[in-house]
C-alpha positions in Angstrom: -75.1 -77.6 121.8 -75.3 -80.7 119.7 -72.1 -82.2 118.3 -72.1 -84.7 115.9 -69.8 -85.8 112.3 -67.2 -86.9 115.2 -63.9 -88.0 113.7 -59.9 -88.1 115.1 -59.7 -84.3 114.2 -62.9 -82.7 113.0 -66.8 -82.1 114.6 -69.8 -80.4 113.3 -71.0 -78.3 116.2 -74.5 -76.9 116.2 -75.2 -74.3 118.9 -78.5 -73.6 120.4 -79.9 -69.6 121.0 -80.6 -69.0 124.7 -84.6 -69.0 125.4 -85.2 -65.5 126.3 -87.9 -63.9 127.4 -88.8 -61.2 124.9 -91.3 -59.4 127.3 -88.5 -58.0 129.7 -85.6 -58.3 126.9 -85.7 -56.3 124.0 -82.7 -58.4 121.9 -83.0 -60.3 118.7 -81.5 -63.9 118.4 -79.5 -62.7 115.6 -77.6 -60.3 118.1 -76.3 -63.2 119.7 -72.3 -63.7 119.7 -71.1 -67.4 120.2 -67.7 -68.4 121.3 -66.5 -71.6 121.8 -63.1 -72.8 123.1 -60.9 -76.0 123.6 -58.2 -77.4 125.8 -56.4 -80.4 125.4 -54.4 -79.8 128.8 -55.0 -80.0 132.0 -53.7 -76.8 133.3 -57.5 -75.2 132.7 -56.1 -72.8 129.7 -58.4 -73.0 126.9 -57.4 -71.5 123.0 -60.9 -69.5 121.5 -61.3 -71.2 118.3 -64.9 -69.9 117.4 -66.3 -66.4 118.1 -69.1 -65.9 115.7 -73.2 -65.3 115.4 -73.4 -68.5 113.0 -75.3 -71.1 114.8 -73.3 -74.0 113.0 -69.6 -74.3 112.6 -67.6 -77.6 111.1 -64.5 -77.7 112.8 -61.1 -79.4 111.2 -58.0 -79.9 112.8 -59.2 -79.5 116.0 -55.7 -80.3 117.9 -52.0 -79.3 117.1 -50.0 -82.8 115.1 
């Protein structure tokens, strides 16, 4: 994963596809489902606020005012 455009409340995230090895997997990269998620506490909860097959997402408003 490569993050970058970092401001107060926004990132561009770009995700990598997992290497796999197509010889003893039969699965296309484009099957691939991403999620990402996001805490700002310390409690270990986390809010889902990406679940998608796009490999790049630009992310505003990434904590509640």
């Amino acid at each position: 994963m490569k993050v970058s455009e970092v401001e107060a409340r926004s990132a561009l995230i770009q995700l990598t596809p997992p290497a796999v090895n197509t010889a003893m997997v039969d699965v296309e990269q484009s099957e691939f489902q991403y999620e990402l998620s996001l805490s700002d506490k310390h409690d270990g909860s986390y809010t889902v606020m990406y679940r998608s097959a796009l490999l790049i997402v630009f992310f505003r408003c990434l904590l509640n005012p």
